[in-house]
C-alpha positions as CSV (number, residue, x, y, z in Angstrom):
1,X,0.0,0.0,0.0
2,X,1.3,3.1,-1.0
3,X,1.0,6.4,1.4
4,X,0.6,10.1,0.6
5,X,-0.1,13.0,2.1
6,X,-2.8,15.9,0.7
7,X,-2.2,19.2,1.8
8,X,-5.2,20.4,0.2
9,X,-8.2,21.0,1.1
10,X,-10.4,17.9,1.2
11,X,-12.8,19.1,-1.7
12,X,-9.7,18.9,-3.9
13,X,-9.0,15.4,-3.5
14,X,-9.0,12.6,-5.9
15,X,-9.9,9.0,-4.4
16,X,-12.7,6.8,-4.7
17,X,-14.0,6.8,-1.6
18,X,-13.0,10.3,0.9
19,X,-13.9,9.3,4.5
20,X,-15.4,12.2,6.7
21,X,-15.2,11.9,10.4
22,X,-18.1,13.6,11.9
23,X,-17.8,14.8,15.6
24,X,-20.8,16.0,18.4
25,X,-24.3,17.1,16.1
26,X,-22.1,18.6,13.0
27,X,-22.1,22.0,12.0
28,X,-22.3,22.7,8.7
29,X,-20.3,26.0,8.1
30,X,-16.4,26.0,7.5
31,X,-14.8,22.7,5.9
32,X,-17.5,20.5,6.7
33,X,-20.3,23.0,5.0
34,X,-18.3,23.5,2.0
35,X,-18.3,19.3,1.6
36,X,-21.9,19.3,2.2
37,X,-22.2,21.9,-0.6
38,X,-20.5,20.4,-3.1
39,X,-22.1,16.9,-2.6
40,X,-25.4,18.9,-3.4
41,X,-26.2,18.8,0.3
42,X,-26.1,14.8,0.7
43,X,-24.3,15.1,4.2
44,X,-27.2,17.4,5.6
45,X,-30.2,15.3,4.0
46,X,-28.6,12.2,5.2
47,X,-28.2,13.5,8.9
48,X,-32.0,14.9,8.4
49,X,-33.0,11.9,7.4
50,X,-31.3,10.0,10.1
51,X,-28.7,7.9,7.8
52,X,-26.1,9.5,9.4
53,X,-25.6,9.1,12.9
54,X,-22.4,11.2,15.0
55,X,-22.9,7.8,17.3
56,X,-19.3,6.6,17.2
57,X,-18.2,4.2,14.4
58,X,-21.7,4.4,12.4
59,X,-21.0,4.7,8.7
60,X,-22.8,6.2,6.4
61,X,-21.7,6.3,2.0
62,X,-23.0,9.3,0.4
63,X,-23.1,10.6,-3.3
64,X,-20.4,12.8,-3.8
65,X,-22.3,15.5,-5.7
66,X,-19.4,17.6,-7.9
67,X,-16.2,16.3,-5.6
68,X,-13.6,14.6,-7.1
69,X,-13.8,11.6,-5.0
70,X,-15.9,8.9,-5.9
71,X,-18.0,8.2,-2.6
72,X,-17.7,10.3,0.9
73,X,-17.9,7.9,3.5
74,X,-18.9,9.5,6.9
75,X,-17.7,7.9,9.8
76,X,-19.8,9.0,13.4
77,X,-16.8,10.0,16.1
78,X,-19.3,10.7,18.8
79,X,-18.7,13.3,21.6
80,X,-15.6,15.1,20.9
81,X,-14.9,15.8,24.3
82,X,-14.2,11.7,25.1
83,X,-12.2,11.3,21.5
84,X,-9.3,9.2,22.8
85,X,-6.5,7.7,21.0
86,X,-8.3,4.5,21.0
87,X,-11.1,5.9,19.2
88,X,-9.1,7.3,16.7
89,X,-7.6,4.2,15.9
90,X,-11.0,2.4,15.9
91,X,-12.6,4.8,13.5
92,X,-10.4,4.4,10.9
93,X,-10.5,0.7,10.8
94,X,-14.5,1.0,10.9
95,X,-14.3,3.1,7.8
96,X,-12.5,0.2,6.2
97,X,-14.2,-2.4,7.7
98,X,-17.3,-0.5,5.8
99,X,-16.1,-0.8,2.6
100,X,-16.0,-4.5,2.7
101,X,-17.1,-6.3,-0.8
102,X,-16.6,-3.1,-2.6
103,X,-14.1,-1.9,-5.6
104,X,-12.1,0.7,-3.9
105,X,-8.3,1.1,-4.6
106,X,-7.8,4.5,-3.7
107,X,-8.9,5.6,0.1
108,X,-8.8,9.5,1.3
109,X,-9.0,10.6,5.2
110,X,-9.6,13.9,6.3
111,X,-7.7,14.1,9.3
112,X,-8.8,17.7,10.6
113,X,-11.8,17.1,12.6
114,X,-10.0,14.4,14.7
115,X,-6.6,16.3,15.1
116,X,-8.6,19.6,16.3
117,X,-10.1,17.5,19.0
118,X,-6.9,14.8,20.3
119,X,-4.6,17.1,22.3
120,X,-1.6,14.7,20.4
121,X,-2.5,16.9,16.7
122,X,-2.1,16.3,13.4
123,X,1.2,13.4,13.4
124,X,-0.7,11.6,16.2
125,X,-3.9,11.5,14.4
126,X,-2.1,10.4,11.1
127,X,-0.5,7.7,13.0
128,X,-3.5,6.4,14.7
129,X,-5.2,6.6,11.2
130,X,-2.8,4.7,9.2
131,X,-3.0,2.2,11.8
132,X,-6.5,1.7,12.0
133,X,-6.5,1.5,8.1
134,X,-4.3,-1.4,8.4
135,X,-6.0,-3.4,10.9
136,X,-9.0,-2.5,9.4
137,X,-8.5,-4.2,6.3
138,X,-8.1,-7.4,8.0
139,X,-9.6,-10.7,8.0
140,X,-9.0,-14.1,9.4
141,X,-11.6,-15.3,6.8
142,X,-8.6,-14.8,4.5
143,X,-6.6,-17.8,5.8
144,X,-7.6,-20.7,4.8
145,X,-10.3,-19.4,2.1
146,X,-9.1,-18.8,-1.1
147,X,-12.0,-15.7,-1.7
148,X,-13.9,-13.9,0.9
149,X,-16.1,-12.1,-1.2
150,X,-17.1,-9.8,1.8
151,X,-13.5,-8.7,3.2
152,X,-12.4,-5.2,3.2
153,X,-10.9,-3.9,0.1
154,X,-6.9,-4.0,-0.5
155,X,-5.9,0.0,-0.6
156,X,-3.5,0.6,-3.1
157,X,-3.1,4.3,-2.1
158,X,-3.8,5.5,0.9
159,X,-3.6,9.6,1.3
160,X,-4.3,11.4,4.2
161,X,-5.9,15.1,3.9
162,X,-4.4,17.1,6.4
163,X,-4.4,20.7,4.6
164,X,-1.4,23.1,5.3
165,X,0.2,20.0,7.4
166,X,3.9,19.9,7.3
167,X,3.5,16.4,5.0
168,X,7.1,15.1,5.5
169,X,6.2,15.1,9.5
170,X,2.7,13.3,8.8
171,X,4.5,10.9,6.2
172,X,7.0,9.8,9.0
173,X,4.0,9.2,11.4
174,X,1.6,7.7,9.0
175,X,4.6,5.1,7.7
176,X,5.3,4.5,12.1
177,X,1.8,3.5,11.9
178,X,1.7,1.8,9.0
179,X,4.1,-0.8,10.6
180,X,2.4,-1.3,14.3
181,X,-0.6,-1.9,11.7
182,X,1.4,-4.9,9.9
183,X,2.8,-6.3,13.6
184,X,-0.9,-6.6,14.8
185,X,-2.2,-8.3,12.1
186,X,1.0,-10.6,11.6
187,X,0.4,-11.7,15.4
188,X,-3.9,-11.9,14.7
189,X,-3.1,-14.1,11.8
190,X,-0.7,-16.5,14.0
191,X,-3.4,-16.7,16.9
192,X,-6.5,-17.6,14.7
193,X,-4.8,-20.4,12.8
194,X,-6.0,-24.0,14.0
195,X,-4.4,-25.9,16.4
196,X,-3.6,-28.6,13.9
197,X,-1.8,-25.8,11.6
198,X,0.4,-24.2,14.1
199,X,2.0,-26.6,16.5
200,X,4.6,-25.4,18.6
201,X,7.0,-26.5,16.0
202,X,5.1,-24.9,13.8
203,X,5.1,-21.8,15.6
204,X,9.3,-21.8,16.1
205,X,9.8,-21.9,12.6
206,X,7.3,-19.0,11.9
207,X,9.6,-17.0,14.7
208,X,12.7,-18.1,13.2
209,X,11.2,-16.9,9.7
210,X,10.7,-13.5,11.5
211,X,14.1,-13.3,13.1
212,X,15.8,-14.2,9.7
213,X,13.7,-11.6,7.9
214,X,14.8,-8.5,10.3
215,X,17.6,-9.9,11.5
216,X,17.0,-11.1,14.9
217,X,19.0,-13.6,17.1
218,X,17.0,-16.5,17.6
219,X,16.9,-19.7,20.0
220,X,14.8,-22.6,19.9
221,X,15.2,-24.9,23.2
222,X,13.7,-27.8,22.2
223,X,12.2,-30.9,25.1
224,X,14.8,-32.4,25.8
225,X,17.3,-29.3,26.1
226,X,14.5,-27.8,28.3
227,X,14.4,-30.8,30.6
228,X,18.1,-31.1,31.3
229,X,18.2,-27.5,31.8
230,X,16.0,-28.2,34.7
231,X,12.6,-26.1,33.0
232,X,10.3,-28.7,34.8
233,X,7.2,-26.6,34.9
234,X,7.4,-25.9,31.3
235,X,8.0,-29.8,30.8
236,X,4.7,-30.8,32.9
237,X,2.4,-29.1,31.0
238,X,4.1,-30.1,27.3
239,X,4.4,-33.3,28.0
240,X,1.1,-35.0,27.2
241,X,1.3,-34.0,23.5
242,X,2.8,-35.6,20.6
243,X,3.9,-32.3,19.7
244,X,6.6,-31.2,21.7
245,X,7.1,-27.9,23.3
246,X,9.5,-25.3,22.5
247,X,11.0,-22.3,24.3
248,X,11.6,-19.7,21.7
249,X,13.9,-17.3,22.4
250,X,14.1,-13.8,19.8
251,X,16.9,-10.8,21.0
252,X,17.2,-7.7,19.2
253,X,20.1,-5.9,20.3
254,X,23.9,-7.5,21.8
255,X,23.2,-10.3,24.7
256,X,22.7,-8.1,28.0
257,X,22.8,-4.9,26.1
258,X,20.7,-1.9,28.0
259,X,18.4,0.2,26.3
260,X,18.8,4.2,26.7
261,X,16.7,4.2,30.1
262,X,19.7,1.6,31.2
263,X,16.8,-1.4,30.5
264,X,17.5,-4.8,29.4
265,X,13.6,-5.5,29.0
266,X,12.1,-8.4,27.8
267,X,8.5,-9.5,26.8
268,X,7.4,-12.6,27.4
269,X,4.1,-14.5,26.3
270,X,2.4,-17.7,26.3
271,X,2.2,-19.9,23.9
272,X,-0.3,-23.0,24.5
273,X,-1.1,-23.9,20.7
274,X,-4.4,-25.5,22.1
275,X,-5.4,-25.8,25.9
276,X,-7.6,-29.0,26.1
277,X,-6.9,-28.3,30.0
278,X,-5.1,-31.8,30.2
279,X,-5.7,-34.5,32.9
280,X,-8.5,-31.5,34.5
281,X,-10.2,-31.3,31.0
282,X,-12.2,-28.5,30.3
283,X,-15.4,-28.7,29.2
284,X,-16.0,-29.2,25.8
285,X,-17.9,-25.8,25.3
286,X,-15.9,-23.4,23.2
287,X,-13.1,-25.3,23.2
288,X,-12.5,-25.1,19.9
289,X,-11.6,-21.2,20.8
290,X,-8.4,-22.9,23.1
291,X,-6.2,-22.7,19.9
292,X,-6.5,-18.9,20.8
293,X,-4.3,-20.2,24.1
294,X,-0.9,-19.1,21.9
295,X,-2.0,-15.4,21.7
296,X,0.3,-14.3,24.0
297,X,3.4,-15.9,22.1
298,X,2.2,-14.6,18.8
299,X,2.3,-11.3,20.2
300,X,5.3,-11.2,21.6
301,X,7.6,-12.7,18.6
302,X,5.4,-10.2,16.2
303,X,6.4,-7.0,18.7
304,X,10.1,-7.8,18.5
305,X,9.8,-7.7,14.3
306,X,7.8,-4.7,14.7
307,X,10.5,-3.3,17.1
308,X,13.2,-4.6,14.7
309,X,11.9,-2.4,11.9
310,X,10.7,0.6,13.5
311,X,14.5,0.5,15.3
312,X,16.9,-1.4,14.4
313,X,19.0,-2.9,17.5
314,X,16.8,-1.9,20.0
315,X,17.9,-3.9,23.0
316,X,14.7,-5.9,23.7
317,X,14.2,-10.0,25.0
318,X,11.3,-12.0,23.3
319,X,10.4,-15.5,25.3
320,X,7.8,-17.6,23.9
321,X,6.7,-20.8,25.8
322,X,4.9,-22.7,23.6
323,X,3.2,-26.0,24.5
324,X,0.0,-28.4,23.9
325,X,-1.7,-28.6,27.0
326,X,-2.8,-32.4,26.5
327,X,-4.2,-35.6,28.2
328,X,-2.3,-38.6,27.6
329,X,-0.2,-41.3,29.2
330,X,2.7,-38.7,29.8
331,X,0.5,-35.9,31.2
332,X,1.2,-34.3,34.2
333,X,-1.1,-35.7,36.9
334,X,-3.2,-33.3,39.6
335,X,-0.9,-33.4,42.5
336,X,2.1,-33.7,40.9
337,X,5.0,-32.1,42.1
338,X,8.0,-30.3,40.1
339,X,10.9,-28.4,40.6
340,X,10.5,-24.9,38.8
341,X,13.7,-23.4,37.0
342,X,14.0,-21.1,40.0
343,X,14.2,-24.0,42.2
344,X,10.8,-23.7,43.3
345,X,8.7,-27.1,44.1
346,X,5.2,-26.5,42.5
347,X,2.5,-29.4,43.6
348,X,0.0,-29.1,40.3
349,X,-3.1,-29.1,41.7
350,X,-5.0,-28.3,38.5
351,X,-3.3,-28.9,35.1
352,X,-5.5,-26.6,33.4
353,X,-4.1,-23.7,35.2
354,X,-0.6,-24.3,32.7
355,X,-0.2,-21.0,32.1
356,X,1.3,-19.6,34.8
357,X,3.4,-22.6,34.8
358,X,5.0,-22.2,31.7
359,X,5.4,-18.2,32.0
360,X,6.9,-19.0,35.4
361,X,10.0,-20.7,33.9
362,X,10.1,-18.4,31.0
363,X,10.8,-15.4,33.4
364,X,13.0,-16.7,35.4
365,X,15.0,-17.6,32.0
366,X,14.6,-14.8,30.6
367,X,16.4,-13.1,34.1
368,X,19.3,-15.7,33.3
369,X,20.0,-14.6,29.8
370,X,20.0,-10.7,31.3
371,X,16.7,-9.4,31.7
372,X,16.3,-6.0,34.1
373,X,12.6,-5.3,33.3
374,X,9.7,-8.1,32.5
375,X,6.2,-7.8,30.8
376,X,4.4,-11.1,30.5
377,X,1.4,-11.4,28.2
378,X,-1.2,-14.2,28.1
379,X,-5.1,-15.5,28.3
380,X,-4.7,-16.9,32.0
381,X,-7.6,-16.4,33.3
382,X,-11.5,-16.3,32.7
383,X,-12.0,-14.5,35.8
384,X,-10.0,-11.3,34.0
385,X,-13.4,-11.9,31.1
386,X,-15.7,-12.3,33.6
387,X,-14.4,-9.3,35.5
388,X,-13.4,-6.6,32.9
389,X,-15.1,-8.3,29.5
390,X,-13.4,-8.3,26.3
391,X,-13.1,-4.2,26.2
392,X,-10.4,-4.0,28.8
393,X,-7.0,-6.2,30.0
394,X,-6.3,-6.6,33.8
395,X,-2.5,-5.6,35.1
396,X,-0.2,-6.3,38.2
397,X,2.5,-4.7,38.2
398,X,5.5,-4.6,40.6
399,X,7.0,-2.0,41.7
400,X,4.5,0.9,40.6
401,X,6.7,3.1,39.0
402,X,7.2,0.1,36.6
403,X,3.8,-0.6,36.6
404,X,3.4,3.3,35.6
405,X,6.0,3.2,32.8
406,X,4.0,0.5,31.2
407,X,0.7,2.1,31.4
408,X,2.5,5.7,29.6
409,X,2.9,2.9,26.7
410,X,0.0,2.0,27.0
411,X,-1.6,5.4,26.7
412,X,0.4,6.3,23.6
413,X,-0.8,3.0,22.2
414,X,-4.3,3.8,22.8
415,X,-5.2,0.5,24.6
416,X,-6.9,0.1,27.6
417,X,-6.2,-1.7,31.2
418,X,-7.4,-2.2,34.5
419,X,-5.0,-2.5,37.5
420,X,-5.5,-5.0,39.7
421,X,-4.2,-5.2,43.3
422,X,-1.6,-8.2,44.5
423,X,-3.2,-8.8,48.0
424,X,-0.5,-10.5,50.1
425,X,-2.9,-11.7,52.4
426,X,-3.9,-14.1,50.0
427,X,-0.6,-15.7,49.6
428,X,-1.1,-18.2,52.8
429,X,-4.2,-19.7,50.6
430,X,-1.3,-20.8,47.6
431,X,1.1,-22.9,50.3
432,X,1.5,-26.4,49.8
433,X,1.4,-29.7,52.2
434,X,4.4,-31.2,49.6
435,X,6.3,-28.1,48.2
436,X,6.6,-24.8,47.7
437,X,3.1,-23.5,46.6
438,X,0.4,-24.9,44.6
439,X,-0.8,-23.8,41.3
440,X,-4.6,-23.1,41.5
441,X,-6.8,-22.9,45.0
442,X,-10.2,-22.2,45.6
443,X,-12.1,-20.1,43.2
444,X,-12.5,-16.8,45.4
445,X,-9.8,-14.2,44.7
446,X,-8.2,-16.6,41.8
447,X,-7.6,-13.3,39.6
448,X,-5.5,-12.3,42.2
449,X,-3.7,-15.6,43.0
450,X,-3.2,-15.8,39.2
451,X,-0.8,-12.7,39.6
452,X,0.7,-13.5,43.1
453,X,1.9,-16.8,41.5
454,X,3.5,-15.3,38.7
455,X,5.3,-13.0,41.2
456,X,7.3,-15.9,42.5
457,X,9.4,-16.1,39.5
458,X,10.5,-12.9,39.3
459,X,13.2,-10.7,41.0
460,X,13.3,-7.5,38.6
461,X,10.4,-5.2,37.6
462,X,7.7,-6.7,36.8
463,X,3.8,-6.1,34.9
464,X,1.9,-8.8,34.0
465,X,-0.7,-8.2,31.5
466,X,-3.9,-10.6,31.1
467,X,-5.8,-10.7,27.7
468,X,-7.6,-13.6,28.9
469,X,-11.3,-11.4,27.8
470,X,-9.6,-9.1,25.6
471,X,-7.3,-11.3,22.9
472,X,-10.2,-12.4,20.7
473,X,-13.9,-11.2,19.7
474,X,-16.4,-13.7,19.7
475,X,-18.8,-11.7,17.5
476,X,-17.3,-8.5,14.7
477,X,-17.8,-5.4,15.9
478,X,-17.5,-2.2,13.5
479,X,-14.1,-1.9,13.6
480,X,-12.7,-5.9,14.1
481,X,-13.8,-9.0,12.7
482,X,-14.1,-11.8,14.6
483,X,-10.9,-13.5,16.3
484,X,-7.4,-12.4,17.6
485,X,-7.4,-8.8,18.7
486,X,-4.3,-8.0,18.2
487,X,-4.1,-6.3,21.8
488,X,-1.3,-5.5,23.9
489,X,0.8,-5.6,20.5
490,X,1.2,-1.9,20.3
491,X,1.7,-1.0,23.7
492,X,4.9,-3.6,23.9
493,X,6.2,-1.5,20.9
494,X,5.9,1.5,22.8
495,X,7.3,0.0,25.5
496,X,10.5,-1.0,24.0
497,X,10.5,2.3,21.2
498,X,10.8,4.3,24.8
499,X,14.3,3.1,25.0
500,X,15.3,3.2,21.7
501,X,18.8,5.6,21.0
C-alpha cells in the first residue's frame, strides 16, 4: 500500500471513496459545509433523514455531488470531548471495515476534525489513522479461504488530507503507523490459525522466519534441552502432547545490552497452541476457541519484528513458551510435584491452570539470559473476562513506578487496562502440604492468586498483563472482525521504542 499526504483541502481530493469523520451534532459551516455543498447537500439530507448518525463508528456512504472523490464515506466519532487515542484508531478501521465487498483502490482521510479535537495533533492523528486502516482491512476469513467475497478492500493508495500540514512530519507518522498496523495483524493471523496448523513446532519456525527476515538472534530450546536445563514446569504441562514444546527465544540488540533508560527488557508470552486443560479437561464448550491459548506468544515474537523495523538494534528480550496442554499417558497428573527453574517445588493441583506454569520458567530464564525489566502477556484467566469483559486487559504490576512506565505505553498506544491489586494476604491460601506453593486454590480471589503466583518467578520489575477477555472477539464489531485482537501488540512496541537511541 502506497501512502501520501494531501495538503489540500479535502474538496480537492482525488480517491474513490473520501472518508469524513463527523464529531458532536455537526455544524455545517467551515470545511465540513463547504463538503456538504459540493455533494449537493447529501451530508445534511442524510443527517436529516437520520442515515447519518455522529454515534461513534456508524457509517454512512454518500453521493459525492461535484467532488472529485468517488464516494464520501462519513464515519460517526461521537462526543468530541471523550475522543481518545483509542477511538481514533478504531474509526479508521470501521471506515474500512465499511467498505468490505466493494471496488475501492484509492482511500482519502480527512484528518482535521479528529486532530482539532486529540490534544496529540495532526502526526498523532495520522498515526493512529494509518493504523487503523491497516487493521482495518483485516480478516481471518482470509486464511484458509481462497475468496472472501465480503473482506475489506486492498488499498492501493492510501492519502491522508491534512491541509497546510507539514507532509514530511505526517509521512513519518503515518509510515510508524503503518508498521504497528502490519505487527498486529502478523500476530492476529498466527493466533486464529487452528491448532492442527500451528504446533509449537510450527510456531518456532514462523519465529525463526521472523528473526531471519529483520535480522534477529533467535533460539529454539527444544524438550529435551528444556528438561536437562531443569525447566520442569514448562516440561509438565508439554508433555502429554505428541507435539513437543518449544522455548523460543528472539533478541534484538547484543546479549545483556541496556536500552537508553539503562533497561534490558524483555516481553514474554504464552504460547499454548491448544489448551484442552489436560488431565482436569475442560469442558467441551468453546473449546474449539483454546487454539487462541498461543495469543500471548504470537504477540510477543510479532512486537520484536515490529521493534526490529521501526529500530533497528533496539535492545529488547522476546520469550515464547509454547506447549500443547494435552491428556495422555505422559501428562502431568493433579498433585504432581515439580521443581520450577527457580528452584521452586510446584504441587499441580489443577493442570489446566498451565499457564502460569510455563510463564513461570520463561521469566526466570529470561532473568538468566539478562533481563532488568519483565512484561508477561497471556489469556490466564476467565475470571480477567468475567471481571473486565473483552473491552479492557487486567495488570499487576511490581513496583508501581514500573507498573506506571507500562501504562504511559499503553496510553500512547491507545489501549486500555485495569489494575489489579496483588493482595498479600492471600498468599497463605497458595502454600502447599508437599512443596513450595500450589498452582490453583479455591475459586474466590483466583484473579489475584493468578498474579501473586506469577510474582514468584520474578526478582526484577515486573507487569503482568492478562488478555484472557480481551485477545479475541467472539462476534465483529465495526471496527474488528471476529478473532485475535491484536491487543497489547502496540503497547509492547511503545514500550521497548521508549528506549530506543
Amino acid at each position: 500500500m502506497q501512502l501520501r499526504v494531501a495538503t489540500d483541502q479535502p474538496w480537492d481530493v482525488r480517491a474513490d471513496v473520501l472518508v469524513v469523520p463527523v464529531l458532536d451534532e455537526p455544524v455545517f459551516d467551515g470545511p465540513l459545509g463547504e463538503l456538504d455543498r459540493r455533494s449537493s447537500g447529501e451530508l445534511r439530507a442524510l443527517l436529516e433523514f437520520g442515515e447519518l448518525q455522529t454515534k461513534r463508528y456508524a457509517t454512512a456512504l454518500v453521493a459525492s455531488g461535484d467532488l472529485p472523490a468517488g464516494r464520501l464515506l462519513a464515519v460517526g466519532a461521537g462526543e468530541a470531548a471523550k475522543l481518545d487515542r483509542e477511538a481514533v484508531v478504531r474509526i479508521a478501521a470501521s471506515a474500512e471495515r465499511r467498505l468490505g465487498g466493494r471496488t475501492v483502490t484509492s482511500l482519502a482521510v480527512w484528518l482535521n476534525p479528529l486532530a482539532e479535537v486529540l490534544e496529540d495533533g495532526i502526526e498523532a492523528v495520522a498515526e493512529l489513522v494509518a493504523r487503523g486502516v491497516v487493521e482495518g482491512t483485516y480478516d481471518p476469513q482470509e486464511i484458509y479461504r481462497e475468496t472472501v467475497e465480503t473482506a475489506p478492500p486492498k488499498i492501493d493508495e492510501l492519502i491522508l488530507v491534512a491541509p497546510d500540514a507539514d507532509a514530511g512530519a505526517v509521512t513519518r507518522a503515518a509510515e510508524r503507523g503503518v508498521i504497528v498496523g502490519e505487527g498486529a495483524n502478523i500476530a492476529r493471523t498466527l493466533s486464529n490459525r487452528a491448532a492442527n496448523d500451528v504446533s509449537p513446532e510450527v510456531l518456532a519456525d514462523e519465529a525463526t522466519a521472523l528473526a531471519n527476515r529483520h535480522g534477529l538472534w533467535i533460539d529454539v530450546i527444544d524438550a529435551q534441552r528444556a528438561a536437562e536445563m531443569g525447566m520442569g514446569m514448562f516440561m509438565a504441562v508439554g508433555q502429554g502432547s505428541d507435539n513437543r514444546p518449544r522455548m523460543i527465544v528472539m533478541r534484538s540488540g547484543g546479549e545483556g545490552e541496556r536500552d537508553a533508560l539503562d533497561r534490558h527488557l524483555a516481553i514474554v508470552g504464552k504460547g499454548v497452541c491448544f489448551d484442552s486443560g489436560g488431565i482436569s479437561i475442560k469442558p467441551s464448550d468453546r473449546m474449539e476457541e483454546m487454539k487462541m491459548d498461543k495469543t500471548g506468544a504470537c504477540t510477543v515474537i510479532s512486537a520484536i519484528a515490529t521493534v526490529a523495523r521501526l529500530s533497528p538494534g533496539t535492545p529488547l528480550l522476546a520469550v515464547a513458551p509454547a506447549v500443547e496442554n494435552m491428556p495422555g499417558p505422559h501428562s502431568t497428573r493433579p498433585g504432581d510435584v515439580v521443581r520450577a527453574l527457580n528452584g521452586k517445588m510446584v504441587d499441580i493441583t489443577n493442570t489446566d491452570a498451565e499457564g502460569r506454569l510455563i510463564l513461570g520458567d520463561a521469566m526466570t530464564y529470561a532473568e538468566r539470559l539478562g533481563a532488568t525489566h519483565l512484561v508477561d502477556v497471556a489469556t490466564l484467566t476467565g475470571a480477567v473476562a468475567r471481571a473486565f469483559g473483552h473491552l479492557v486487559t487486567g495488570a499487576f504490576g511490581t513496583p508501581q513506578p514500573w507498573y506506571e512506565s507500562v501504562m504511559e505505553a499503553a496510553n500512547r498506544s491507545g489501549e486500555k487496562y485495569w489494575q489489579i491489586p496483588l493482595v498479600d494476604d492471600y498468599v497463605p491460601e497458595m502454600e502447599s502440604w508437599y512443596g513450595d506453593l500450589i498452582n490453583a486454590g479455591t475459586p474466590e480471589g483466583s484473579l489475584v492468586k493468578s498474579g501473586l503466583f506469577l510474582r514468584e518467578f520474578r526478582t526484577v520489575p515486573w507487569v503482568h498483563l492478562d488478555i484472557g477477555g480481551s485477545a479475541y472477539f467472539r462476534k465483529a464489531a465495526p471496527y474488528a472482525p471476529r478473532g485475535a485482537t491484536g491487543v497489547t501488540h502496540a503497547t509492547l512496541v511503545e514500550l521497548a521504542l521508549a528506549g530506543a537511541r
